[in-house]
C-alpha positions, 0 to 999 in steps of 0.5 A: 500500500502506498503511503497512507496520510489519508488515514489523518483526513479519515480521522478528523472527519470521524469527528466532524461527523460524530462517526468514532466511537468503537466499533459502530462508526456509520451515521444511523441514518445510511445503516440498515442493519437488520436488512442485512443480518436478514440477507445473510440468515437467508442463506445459512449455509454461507452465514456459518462458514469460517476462515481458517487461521492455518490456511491463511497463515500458511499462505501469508508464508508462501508469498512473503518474499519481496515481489519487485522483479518480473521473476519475483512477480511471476513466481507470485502470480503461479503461487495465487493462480495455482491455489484458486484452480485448486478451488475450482476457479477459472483463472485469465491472465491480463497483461498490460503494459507494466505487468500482469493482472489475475482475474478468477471466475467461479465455474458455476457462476452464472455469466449474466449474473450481477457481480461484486469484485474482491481485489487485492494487489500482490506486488511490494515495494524493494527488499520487503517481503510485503507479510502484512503489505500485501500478503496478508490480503492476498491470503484472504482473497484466497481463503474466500476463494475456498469457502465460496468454492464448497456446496451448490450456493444460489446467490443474487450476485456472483463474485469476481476476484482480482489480483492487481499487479504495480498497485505501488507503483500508482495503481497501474494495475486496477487502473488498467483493469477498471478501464477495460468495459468488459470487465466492468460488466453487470459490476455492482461494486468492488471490495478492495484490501490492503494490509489487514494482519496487524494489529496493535494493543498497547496505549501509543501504538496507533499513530496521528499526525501531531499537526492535526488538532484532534484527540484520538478516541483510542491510541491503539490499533485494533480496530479495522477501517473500512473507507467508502464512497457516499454515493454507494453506502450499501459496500460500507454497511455490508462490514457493520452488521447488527450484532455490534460486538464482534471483532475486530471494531470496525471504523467506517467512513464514507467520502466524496468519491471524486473530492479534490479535498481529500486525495489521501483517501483514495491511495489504493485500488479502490480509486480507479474504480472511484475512477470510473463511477463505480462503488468501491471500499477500501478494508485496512489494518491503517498501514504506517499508522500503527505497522513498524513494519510498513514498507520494511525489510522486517515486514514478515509472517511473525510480526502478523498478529494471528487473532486479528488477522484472522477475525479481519478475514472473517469480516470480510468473507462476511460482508461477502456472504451479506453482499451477494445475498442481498437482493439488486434494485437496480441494473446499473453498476452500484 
C-alpha cells in the first residue's frame, strides 16, 4: 500500500461527523442493519462458514518474499493462480503494459449474473517481503476463494476476484483493469484490501499526525477501517452488521468519491474504480499508522498478529456472504 496520510483526513472527519466511537462508526441514518443480518440468515449455509487461521497463515508464508522483479512477480502470480484452480476457479491472465493482472471466475457462476469484485494487489515495494503489505490480503482473497468454492450456493450476485499487479507503483494495475468495459460488466461494486494482519494493543501504538488538532478516541490499533464512497453506502454497511460486538471494531467512513479535498483517501485500488463511477471500499489494518513494519525489510509472517488477522478475514468473507445475498434494485453498476 502506498503511503497512507489519508488515514489523518479519515480521522478528523470521524469527528466532524460524530462517526468514532468503537466499533459502530456509520451515521444511523445510511445503516440498515437488520436488512442485512436478514440477507445473510437467508442463506445459512454461507452465514456459518469460517476462515481458517492455518490456511491463511500458511499462505501469508508462501508469498512473503519481496515481489519487485518480473521473476519475483511471476513466481507470485503461479503461487495465487495455482491455489484458486485448486478451488475450482477459472483463472485469465491480463497483461498490460507494466505487468500482469489475475482475474478468477467461479465455474458455476452464472455469466449474466450481477457481480461484486474482491481485489487485492500482490506486488511490494524493494527488499520487503510485503507479510502484512500485501500478503496478508492476498491470503484472504484466497481463503474466500475456498469457502465460496464448497456446496451448490444460489446467490443474487456472483463474485469476481482480482489480483492487481504495480498497485505501488500508482495503481497501474486496477487502473488498467477498471478501464477495460468488459470487465466492468453487470459490476455492482468492488471490495478492495490492503494490509489487514496487524494489529496493535498497547496505549501509543496507533499513530496521528501531531499537526492535526484532534484527540484520538483510542491510541491503539485494533480496530479495522473500512473507507467508502457516499454515493454507494450499501459496500460500507455490508462490514457493520447488527450484532455490534464482534471483532475486530470496525471504523467506517464514507467520502466524496471524486473530492479534490481529500486525495489521501483514495491511495489504493479502490480509486480507479472511484475512477470510473463505480462503488468501491477500501478494508485496512491503517498501514504506517500503527505497522513498524510498513514498507520494511522486517515486514514478515511473525510480526502478523494471528487473532486479528484472522477475525479481519472473517469480516470480510462476511460482508461477502451479506453482499451477494442481498437482493439488486437496480441494473446499473452500484
Amino acid at each position: 500500500m502506498r503511503q497512507k496520510r489519508w488515514l489523518a483526513l479519515l480521522l478528523v472527519l470521524g469527528v466532524v461527523l460524530g462517526i468514532l466511537g468503537g466499533h459502530r462508526l456509520l451515521d444511523d441514518r445510511l445503516i440498515a442493519q437488520d436488512s442485512m443480518a436478514e440477507h445473510v440468515s437467508a442463506v445459512p449455509s454461507l452465514a456459518l462458514r469460517h476462515v481458517d487461521p492455518e490456511r491463511l497463515m500458511a499462505d501469508v508464508a508462501a508469498l512473503s518474499f519481496p515481489r519487485v522483479e518480473e521473476g519475483d512477480r511471476l513466481q507470485a502470480l503461479d503461487y495465487l493462480e495455482q491455489s484458486l484452480t485448486e478451488s475450482g476457479w477459472q483463472t485469465q491472465r491480463l497483461p498490460f503494459a507494466e505487468g500482469v493482472n489475475l482475474v478468477a471466475h467461479l465455474g458455476s457462476s452464472s455469466p449474466g449474473s450481477d457481480r461484486l469484485l474482491l481485489g487485492a494487489h500482490y506486488d511490494t515495494v524493494a527488499q520487503s517481503p510485503g507479510a502484512d503489505d500485501n500478503a496478508s490480503a492476498l491470503a484472504v482473497v484466497l481463503e474466500v476463494a475456498r469457502l465460496l468454492s464448497t456446496g451448490n450456493i444460489q446467490t443474487e450476485r456472483s463474485l469476481t476476484l482480482a489480483i492487481f499487479d504495480q498497485e505501488e507503483t500508482g495503481l497501474l494495475g486496477s487502473r488498467a483493469l477498471a478501464a477495460d468495459t468488459d470487465q466492468l460488466q453487470k459490476l455492482q461494486g468492488a471490495i478492495i484490501l490492503d494490509m489487514v494482519g496487524y494489529a496493535c494493543h498497547r496505549p501509543g501504538c496507533q499513530t496521528y499526525p501531531g499537526q492535526l488538532p484532534l484527540n484520538p478516541v483510542s491510541d491503539r490499533g485494533d480496530f479495522l477501517a473500512v473507507i467508502g464512497d457516499r454515493p454507494h453506502p450499501d459496500l460500507v454497511q455490508a462490514f457493520a452488521p447488527a450484532d455490534s460486538d464482534r471483532t475486530p471494531p470496525i471504523l467506517s467512513l464514507l467520502v466524496p468519491a471524486e473530492s479534490t479535498l481529500l486525495p489521501d483517501v483514495a491511495r489504493s485500488d479502490h480509486a480507479a474504480f472511484w475512477e470510473q463511477g463505480i462503488g468501491a471500499v477500501l478494508v485496512t489494518d491503517t498501514a504506517n499508522f500503527r505497522n513498524p513494519h510498513y514498507h520494511q525489510v522486517s515486514d514478515r509472517p511473525e510480526t502478523l498478529d494471528r487473532d486479528f488477522f484472522t477475525a479481519s478475514a472473517q469480516r470480510v468473507w462476511d460482508a461477502i456472504a451479506t453482499l451477494m445475498t442481498a437482493t439488486s434494485t437496480t441494473d446499473e453498476p452500484l
